[in-house]
N, C-alpha and C positions, 0 to 999 in steps of 0.2 A: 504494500500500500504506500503513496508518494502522499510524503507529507506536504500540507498545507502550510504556507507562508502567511497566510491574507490574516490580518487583525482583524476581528470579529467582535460585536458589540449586539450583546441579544434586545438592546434597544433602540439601536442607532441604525440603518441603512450605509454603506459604503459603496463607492464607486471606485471601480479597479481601474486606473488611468495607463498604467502600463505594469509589463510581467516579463521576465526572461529568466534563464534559469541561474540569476544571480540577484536578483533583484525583486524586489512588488512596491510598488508606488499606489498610494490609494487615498481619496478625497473621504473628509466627510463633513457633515454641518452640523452642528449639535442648538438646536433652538434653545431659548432660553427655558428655565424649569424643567428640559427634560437630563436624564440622568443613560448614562452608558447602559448601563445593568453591569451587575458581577463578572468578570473576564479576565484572561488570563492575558500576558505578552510575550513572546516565544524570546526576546532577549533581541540585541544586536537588530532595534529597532532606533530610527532619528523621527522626531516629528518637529513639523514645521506650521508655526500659525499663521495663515495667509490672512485671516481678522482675527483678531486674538480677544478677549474678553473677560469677565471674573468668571473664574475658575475653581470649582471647588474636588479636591482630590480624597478618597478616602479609602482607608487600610484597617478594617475592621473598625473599632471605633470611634480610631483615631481621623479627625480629618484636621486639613489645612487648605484654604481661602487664597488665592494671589491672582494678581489680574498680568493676565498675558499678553504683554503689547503684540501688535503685528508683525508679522514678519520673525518670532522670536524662533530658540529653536533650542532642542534639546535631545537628548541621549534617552533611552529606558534598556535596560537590564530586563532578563526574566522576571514572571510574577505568572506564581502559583493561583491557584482558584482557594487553595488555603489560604491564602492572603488577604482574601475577603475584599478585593479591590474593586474602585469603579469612580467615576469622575461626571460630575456633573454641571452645566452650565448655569450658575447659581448668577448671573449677571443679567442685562436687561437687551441685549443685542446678541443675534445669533454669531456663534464663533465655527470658522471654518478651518480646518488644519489638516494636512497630510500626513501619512504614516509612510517610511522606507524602512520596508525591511530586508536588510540582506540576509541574503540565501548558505552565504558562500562566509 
């Protein structure tokens, strides 16, 4: 079985922009008050905020708040489904941001 690259969000929709077998590039727009749901990240992911927003991140009961200017960008590491993780658009404008993940 060929595993799955693509970031998944049991409440968000994603658009697969490009794919090869080193790469997945993928759009998504998180409205405001809606929340990701619980999800896991295969690691050796970049995301990039093309509108960035307030942001609220949480790891079981722990959360934290920070507003993501445009254009910002950042690293993620694996995260388990025991992690209890999922990220929400807690701000008043929809935030849109890409996932890379490499394959390789």
């Amino acid at each position: 079985m060929q595993q799955s690259y693509q970031q998944h969000y049991p409440n968000i929709p994603g658009e697969v922009l490009f794919e090869n077998e080193k790469v997945v590039v993928q759009k998504y727009v998180v409205q405001p008050g809606e929340w990701e749901g619980v999800h896991t990240h295969s690691g050796n992911q970049l995301y990039v905020h093309l509108k960035g927003g307030e942001w609220t991140v949480r790891y079981g009961d722990k959360k934290q708040t920070s507003v993501a200017k445009d254009g910002s960008v950042g690293w993620m590491e694996k995260v388990t489904l025991e992690q209890d993780h999922e990220s929400g658009n807690t701000g008043t404008a929809p935030i849109e941001f890409l996932w890379i993940t490499l394959k390789q």
